[in-house]
Structure formats: structure tokens, C-alpha cells
KELUM-179187 format. One record per residue (C-alpha): x, y, z; residue number from 1. Coordinates in nm, 3 decimals. Example, Ala and Ser with C-alpha at 12.3 -4.5 7.8 and 13.67 -1.06 7.14 Angstrom:
% residues 2
SITE     east    north       up    i
SITE    1.230   -0.450    0.780    1
SITE    1.367   -0.106    0.714    2
This chain:
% residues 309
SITE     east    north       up    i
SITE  -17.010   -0.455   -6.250    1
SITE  -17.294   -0.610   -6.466    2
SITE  -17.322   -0.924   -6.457    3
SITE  -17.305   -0.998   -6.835    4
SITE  -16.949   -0.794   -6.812    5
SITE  -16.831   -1.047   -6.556    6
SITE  -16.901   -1.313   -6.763    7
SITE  -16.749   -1.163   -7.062    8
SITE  -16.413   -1.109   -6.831    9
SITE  -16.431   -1.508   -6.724   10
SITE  -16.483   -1.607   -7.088   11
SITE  -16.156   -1.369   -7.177   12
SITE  -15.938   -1.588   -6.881   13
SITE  -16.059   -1.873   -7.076   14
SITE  -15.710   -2.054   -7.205   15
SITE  -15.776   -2.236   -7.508   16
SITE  -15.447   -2.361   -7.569   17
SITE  -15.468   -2.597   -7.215   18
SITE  -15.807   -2.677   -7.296   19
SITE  -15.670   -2.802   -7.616   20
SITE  -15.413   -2.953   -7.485   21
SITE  -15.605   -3.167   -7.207   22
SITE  -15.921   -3.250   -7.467   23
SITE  -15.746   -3.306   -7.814   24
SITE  -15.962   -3.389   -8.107   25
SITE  -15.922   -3.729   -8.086   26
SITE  -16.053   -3.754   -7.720   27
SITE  -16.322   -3.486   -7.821   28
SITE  -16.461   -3.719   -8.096   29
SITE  -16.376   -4.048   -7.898   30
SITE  -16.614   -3.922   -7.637   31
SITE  -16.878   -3.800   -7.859   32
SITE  -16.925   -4.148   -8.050   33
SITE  -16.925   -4.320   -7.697   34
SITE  -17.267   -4.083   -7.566   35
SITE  -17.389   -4.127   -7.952   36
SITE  -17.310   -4.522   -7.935   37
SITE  -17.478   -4.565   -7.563   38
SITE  -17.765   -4.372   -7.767   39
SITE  -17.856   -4.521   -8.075   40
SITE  -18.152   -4.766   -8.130   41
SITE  -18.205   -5.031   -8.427   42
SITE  -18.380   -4.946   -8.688   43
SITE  -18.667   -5.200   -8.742   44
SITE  -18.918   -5.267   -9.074   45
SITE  -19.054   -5.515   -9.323   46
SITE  -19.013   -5.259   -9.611   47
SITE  -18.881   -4.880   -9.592   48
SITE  -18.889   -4.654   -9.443   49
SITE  -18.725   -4.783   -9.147   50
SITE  -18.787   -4.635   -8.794   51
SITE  -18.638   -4.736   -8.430   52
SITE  -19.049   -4.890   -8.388   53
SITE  -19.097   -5.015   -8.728   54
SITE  -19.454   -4.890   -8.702   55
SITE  -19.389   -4.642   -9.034   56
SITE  -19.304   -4.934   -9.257   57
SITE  -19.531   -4.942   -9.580   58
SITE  -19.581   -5.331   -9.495   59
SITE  -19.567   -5.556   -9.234   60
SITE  -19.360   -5.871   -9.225   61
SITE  -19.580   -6.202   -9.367   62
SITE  -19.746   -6.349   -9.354   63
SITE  -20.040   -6.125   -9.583   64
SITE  -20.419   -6.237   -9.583   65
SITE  -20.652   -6.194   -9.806   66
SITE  -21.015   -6.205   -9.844   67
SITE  -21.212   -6.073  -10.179   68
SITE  -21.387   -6.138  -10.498   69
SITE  -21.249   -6.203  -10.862   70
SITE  -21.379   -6.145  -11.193   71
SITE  -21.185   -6.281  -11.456   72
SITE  -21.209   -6.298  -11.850   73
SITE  -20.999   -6.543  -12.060   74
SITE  -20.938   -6.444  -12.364   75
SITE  -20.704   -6.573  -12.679   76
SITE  -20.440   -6.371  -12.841   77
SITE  -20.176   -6.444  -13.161   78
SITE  -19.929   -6.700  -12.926   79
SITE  -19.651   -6.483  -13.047   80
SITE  -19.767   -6.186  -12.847   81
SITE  -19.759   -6.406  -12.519   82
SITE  -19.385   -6.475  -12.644   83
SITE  -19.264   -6.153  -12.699   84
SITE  -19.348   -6.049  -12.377   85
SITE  -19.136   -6.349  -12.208   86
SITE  -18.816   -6.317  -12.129   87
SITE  -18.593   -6.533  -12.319   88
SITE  -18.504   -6.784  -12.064   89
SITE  -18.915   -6.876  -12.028   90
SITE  -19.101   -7.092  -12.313   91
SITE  -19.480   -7.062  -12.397   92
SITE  -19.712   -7.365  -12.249   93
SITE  -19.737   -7.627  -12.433   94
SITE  -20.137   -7.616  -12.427   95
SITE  -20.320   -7.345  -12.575   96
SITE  -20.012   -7.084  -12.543   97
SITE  -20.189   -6.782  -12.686   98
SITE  -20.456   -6.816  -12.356   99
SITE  -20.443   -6.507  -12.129  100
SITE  -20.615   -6.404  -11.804  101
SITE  -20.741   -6.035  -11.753  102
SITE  -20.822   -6.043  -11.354  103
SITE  -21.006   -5.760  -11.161  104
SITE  -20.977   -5.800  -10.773  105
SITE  -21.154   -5.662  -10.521  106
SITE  -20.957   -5.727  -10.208  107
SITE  -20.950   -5.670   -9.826  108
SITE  -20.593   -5.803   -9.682  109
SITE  -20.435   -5.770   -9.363  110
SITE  -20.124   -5.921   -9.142  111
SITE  -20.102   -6.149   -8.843  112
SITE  -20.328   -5.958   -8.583  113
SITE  -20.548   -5.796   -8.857  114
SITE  -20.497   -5.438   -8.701  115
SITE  -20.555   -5.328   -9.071  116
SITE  -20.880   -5.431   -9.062  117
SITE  -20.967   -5.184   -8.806  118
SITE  -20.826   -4.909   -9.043  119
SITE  -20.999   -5.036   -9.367  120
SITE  -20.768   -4.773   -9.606  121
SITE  -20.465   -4.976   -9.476  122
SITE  -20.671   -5.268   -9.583  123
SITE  -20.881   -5.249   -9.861  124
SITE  -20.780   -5.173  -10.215  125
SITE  -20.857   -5.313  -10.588  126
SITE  -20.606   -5.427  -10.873  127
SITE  -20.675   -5.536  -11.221  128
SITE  -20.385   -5.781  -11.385  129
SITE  -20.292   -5.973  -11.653  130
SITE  -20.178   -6.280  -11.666  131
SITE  -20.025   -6.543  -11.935  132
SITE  -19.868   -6.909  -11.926  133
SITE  -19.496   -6.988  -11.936  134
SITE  -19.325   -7.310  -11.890  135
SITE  -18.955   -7.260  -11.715  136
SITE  -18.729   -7.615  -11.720  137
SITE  -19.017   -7.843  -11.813  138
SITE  -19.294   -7.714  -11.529  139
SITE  -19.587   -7.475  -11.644  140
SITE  -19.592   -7.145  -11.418  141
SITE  -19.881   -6.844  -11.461  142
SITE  -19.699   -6.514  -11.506  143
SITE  -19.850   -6.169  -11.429  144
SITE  -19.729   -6.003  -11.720  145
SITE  -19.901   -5.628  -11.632  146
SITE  -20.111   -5.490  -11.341  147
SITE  -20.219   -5.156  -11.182  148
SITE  -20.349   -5.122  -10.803  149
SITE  -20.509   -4.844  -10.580  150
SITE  -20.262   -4.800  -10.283  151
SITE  -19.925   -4.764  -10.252  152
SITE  -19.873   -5.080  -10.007  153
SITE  -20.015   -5.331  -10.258  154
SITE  -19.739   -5.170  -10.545  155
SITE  -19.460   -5.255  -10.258  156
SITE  -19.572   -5.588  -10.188  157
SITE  -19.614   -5.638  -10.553  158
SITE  -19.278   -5.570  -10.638  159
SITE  -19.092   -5.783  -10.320  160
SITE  -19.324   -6.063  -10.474  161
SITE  -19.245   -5.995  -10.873  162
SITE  -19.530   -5.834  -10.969  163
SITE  -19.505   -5.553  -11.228  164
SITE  -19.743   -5.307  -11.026  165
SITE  -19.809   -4.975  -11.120  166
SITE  -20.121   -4.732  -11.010  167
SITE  -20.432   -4.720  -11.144  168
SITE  -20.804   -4.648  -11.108  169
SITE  -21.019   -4.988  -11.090  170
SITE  -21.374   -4.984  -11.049  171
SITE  -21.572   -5.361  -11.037  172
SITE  -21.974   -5.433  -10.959  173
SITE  -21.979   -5.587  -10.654  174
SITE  -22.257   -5.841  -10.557  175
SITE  -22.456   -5.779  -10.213  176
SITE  -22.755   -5.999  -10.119  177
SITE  -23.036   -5.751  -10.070  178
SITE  -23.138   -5.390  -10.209  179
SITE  -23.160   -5.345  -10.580  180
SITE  -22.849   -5.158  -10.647  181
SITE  -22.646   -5.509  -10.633  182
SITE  -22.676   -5.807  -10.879  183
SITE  -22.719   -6.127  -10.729  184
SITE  -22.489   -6.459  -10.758  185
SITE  -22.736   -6.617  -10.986  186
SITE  -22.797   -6.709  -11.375  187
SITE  -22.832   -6.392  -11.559  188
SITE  -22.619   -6.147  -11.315  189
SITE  -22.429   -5.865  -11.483  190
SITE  -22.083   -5.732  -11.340  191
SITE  -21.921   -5.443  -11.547  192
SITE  -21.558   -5.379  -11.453  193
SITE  -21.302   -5.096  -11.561  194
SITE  -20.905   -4.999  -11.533  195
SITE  -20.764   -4.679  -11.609  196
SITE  -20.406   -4.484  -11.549  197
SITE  -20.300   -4.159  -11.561  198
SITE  -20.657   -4.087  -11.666  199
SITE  -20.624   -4.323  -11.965  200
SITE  -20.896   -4.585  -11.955  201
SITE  -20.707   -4.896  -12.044  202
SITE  -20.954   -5.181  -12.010  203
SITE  -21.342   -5.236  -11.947  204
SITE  -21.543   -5.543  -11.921  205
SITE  -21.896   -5.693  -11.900  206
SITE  -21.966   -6.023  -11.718  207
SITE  -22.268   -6.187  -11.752  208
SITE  -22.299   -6.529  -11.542  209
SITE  -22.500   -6.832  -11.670  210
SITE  -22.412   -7.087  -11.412  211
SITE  -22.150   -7.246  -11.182  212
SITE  -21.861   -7.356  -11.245  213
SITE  -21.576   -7.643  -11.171  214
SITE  -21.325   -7.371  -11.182  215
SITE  -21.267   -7.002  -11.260  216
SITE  -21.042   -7.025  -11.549  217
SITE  -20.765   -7.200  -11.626  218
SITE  -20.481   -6.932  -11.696  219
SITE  -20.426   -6.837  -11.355  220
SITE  -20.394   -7.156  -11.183  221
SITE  -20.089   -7.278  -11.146  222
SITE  -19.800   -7.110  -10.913  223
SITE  -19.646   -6.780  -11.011  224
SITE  -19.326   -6.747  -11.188  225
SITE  -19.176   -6.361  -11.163  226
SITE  -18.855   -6.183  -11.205  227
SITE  -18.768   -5.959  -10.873  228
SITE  -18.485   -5.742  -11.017  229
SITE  -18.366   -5.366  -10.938  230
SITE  -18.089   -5.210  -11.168  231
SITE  -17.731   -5.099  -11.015  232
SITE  -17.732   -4.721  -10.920  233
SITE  -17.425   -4.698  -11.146  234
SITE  -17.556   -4.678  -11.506  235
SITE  -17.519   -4.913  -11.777  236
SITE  -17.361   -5.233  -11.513  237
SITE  -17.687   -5.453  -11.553  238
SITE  -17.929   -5.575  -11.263  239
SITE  -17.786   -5.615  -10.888  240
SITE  -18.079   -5.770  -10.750  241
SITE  -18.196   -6.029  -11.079  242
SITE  -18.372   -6.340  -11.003  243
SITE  -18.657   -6.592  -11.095  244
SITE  -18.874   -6.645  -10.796  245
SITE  -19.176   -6.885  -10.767  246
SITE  -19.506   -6.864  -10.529  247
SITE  -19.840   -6.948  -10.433  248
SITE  -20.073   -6.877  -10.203  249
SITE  -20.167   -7.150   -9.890  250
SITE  -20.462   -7.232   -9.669  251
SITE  -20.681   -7.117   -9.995  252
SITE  -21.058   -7.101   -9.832  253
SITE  -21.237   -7.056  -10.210  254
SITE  -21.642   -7.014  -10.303  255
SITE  -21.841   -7.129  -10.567  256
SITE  -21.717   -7.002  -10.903  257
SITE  -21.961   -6.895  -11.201  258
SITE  -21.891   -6.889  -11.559  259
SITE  -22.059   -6.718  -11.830  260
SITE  -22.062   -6.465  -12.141  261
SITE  -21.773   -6.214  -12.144  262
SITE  -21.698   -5.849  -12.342  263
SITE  -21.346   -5.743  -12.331  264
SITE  -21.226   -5.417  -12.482  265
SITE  -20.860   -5.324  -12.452  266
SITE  -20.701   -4.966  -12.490  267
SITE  -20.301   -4.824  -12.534  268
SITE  -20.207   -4.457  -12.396  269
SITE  -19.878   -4.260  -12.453  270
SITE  -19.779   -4.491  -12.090  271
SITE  -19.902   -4.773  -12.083  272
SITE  -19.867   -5.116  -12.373  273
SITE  -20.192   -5.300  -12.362  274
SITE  -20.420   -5.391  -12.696  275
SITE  -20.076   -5.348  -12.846  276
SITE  -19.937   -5.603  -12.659  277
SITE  -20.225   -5.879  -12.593  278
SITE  -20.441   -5.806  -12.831  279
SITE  -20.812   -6.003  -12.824  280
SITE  -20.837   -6.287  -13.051  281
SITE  -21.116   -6.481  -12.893  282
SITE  -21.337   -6.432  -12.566  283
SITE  -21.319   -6.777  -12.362  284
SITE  -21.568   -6.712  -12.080  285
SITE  -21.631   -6.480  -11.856  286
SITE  -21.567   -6.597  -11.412  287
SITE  -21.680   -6.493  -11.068  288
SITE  -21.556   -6.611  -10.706  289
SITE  -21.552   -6.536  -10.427  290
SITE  -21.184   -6.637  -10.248  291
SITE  -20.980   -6.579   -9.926  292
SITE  -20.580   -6.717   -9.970  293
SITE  -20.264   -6.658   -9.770  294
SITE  -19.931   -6.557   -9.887  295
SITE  -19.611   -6.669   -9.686  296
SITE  -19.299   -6.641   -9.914  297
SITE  -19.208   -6.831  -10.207  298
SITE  -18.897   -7.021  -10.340  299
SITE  -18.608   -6.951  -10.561  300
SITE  -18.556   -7.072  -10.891  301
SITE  -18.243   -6.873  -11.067  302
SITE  -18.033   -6.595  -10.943  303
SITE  -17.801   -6.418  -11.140  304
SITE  -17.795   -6.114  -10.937  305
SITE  -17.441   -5.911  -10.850  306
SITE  -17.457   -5.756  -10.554  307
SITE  -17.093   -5.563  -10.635  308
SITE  -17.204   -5.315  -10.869  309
């Protein structure tokens, strides 16, 4: 006889009902979780996704370096734009309250180990933000109030750390000491910089430095106050995550800043609120520096997050 016949014949002698009888359901599933159980791994990761090495997690655990440049131009607007755009809870500084920040950075970051820095498009990426003053309980905070990036890790950072991050296309002169395709850090020295989004351009700028400086502006330099919230999955029940965190960077290793002359022109698209929002009054000055800082948490100031719905 064949030998698939014989095995057809065995499988017909099977009896189900005493197999079913010895191995109920119960003891069938019992034993499956136990292999499963003696099988499963943790899952490990700073941010998702989440894998049993952790290695596929869009950023590391902190703490984050950073080493770049920053051009900055201060600007005034109406003081009742910088309000409208605070949430209710925050006040406007008491000095000069209409003073805003526009920032373009050109960074290189990394974690502990600086394995990114081997891989410089895990590493490297550029960000243009905006930022205000607020005072929260008496103490004067900075406040990034908008601000696009290049790669998808610095938008996930920015949000665990408050920041309103969305993508963008930045472009900034950079300043290299020899060759004439590069300005130099000296009296006269022209940097042009440029954000765009969704092939919008939203801001452009034109620094020209005149001589150094004590500081590079005034708007950003005090610790960050931001609101970390994400909305319940079930519609219309408020925030479950919703709190006021404060931060600042440590171990701040900072260059020589410049000041000088500043252009600032500021656009709106169908997506994105800017000129509307923060429109230009008055230039201030135009900055340059060169900075390296390092970010290792921050503190909590309110929480009125609910965690239930």
C-alpha cells in the first residue's frame, strides 16, 4: 500500500473524542501561554516604537547634546499678539512684553556615547523657532510659541520636551574660516537665513554683524515654560496627558556672540499662522553664536492631566 494511503488509514483511527477528553481546552490553552510566557522578552525604548533591543526607538534616553550655531533676530510686535497666543493661565513679562525671538539653529546633537555622530543623518538637523516672554506665578519663563525642524527625531524630542514642532525646510549661511564661499566672524559678515513648510516659505532673514556682543538677545534667556499635553482618544473628554513643564539646558559651553543690523520678513500659508500672529513692529538687532548645551530633564510646574479618559 502507498505510503500516503497508510497514513491516511492512521489519521482515520485517530479518536478525537479521547484526545479531547485527555487535552480539554483549558489544558490546551494553559499549556500554550506557559511555552508563550517562558518565551516572551521586554520590550525596551526611550520613545516608540518599542522593540525587545530598543535599538528602533526614534530617541535615545537623556541625556541629549548639542553642539551648533544660532542666528537670532529680536523683533517687537503689538504686546497683545504675544497675549493671545498665551494660554490663559500665563501673563505677559512685565518688561518689554511685545519682544519676540525668531531663532534659526544649526545643530549637531547626539546621546551618551555619541554613536550618532558616526551616522551624521541621526545627528545633524536644523530648526527655526519662535519664541516670546511669559511670566507664570511671579517668575519670567521664555516660551517657544512655533517651530519647524528637518528630521523626524528632533519633532519627537520636541514634543516630550513641549515644543510645538512641526516639519519644515530651513536653510542658514554658515561661517567657515577659509575659502570664499563662507563669511567670516568679523564686522561686516552677512548671514541670510530661510524657513519654509509644505513648500510655503514662511520666514527669511538677513544678518549683518557689526561687532561682539555681551549677549545674544534677551528673549530667549531665561528657562523654558511649555505645555506637554495629548488629547483622550475618546472625543470631546479634554486632555489626558495636560501639564506645565519647565527646563533648561546645563553644562552650557557658549562662544562669543555678535550683534548687528537685522531684516525680518514674515509670511502666512493656508497651514501655517505666522505674520498673522507676530507680526513685525520693530527690528531689535540682529545675533550670532556659536553654542554647545546639554539637556537632562526638566521640572514640573502644574498638572491637570486625567489619565481615566
Amino acid at each position: 500500500m502507498p505510503k500516503f494511503l497508510l497514513k491516511v488509514k492512521h489519521f482515520q483511527r485517530f479518536n478525537r473524542a479521547a484526545f479531547l477528553t485527555k487535552y480539554s481546552d483549558a489544558t490546551l490553552y494553559s499549556d500554550t501561554n506557559d511555552w508563550y510566557g517562558s518565551h516572551m522578552t521586554e520590550l525596551h525604548g526611550f520613545f516608540p516604537p518599542l522593540t525587545p533591543t530598543g535599538k528602533s526607538s526614534l530617541m535615545p534616553k537623556m541625556p541629549w547634546y548639542y553642539s551648533g550655531t544660532l542666528l537670532t533676530v529680536e523683533y517687537r510686535t503689538d504686546p497683545a499678539n504675544v497675549r493671545a497666543i498665551l494660554p490663559p493661565k500665563l501673563d505677559l513679562a512685565d518688561d518689554d512684553p511685545g519682544a519676540v525671538a525668531f531663532i534659526w539653529a544649526d545643530w549637531q546633537s547626539c546621546s551618551e556615547g555619541g554613536a550618532e555622530l558616526l551616522d551624521p543623518v541621526r545627528s545633524q538637523y536644523l530648526e527655526a523657532f519662535v519664541v516670546v516672554r511669559c511670566q507664570y506665578e511671579g517668575v519670567t519663563y521664555s516660551r517657544c510659541v512655533a517651530i519647524w525642524v528637518t528630521k523626524d527625531f528632533a519633532i519627537a524630542r520636541g514634543w516630550f520636551q513641549g515644543y510645538p514642532k512641526k516639519l519644515g525646510n530651513i536653510a542658514v549661511t554658515r561661517i567657515f574660516n577659509h575659502g570664499k564661499a563662507s563669511p567670516r566672524l568679523e564686522n561686516g559678515a552677512k548671514l541670510g537665513a530661510s524657513v519654509a513648510a509644505y513648500d510655503h516659505r514662511l520666514a527669511s532673514a538677513v544678518v549683518t554683524l557689526r561687532e561682539p556682543a555681551e549677549t545674544n538677545g534677551f528673549v530667549n534667556g531665561h528657562k523654558m515654560l511649555h505645555s506637554r499635553f495629548m488629547p483622550s482618544i475618546t472625543p470631546g473628554l479634554g486632555n489626558s496627558l495636560d501639564q506645565l513643564i519647565a527646563m533648561g539646558g546645563v553644562d552650557a559651553d557658549l562662544g562669543q556672540p555678535w550683534k548687528g543690523d537685522a531684516e525680518l520678513h514674515l509670511s502666512d500659508s493656508q497651514w501655517d499662522e505666522l505674520d498673522s500672529l507676530l507680526p513685525v513692529k520693530e527690528i531689535i538687532a540682529g545675533y550670532y553664536r556659536e553654542v554647545g548645551v546639554t539637556f537632562n530633564g526638566g521640572a514640573l510646574i502644574a498638572d491637570t492631566s486625567n489619565p481615566t479618559i
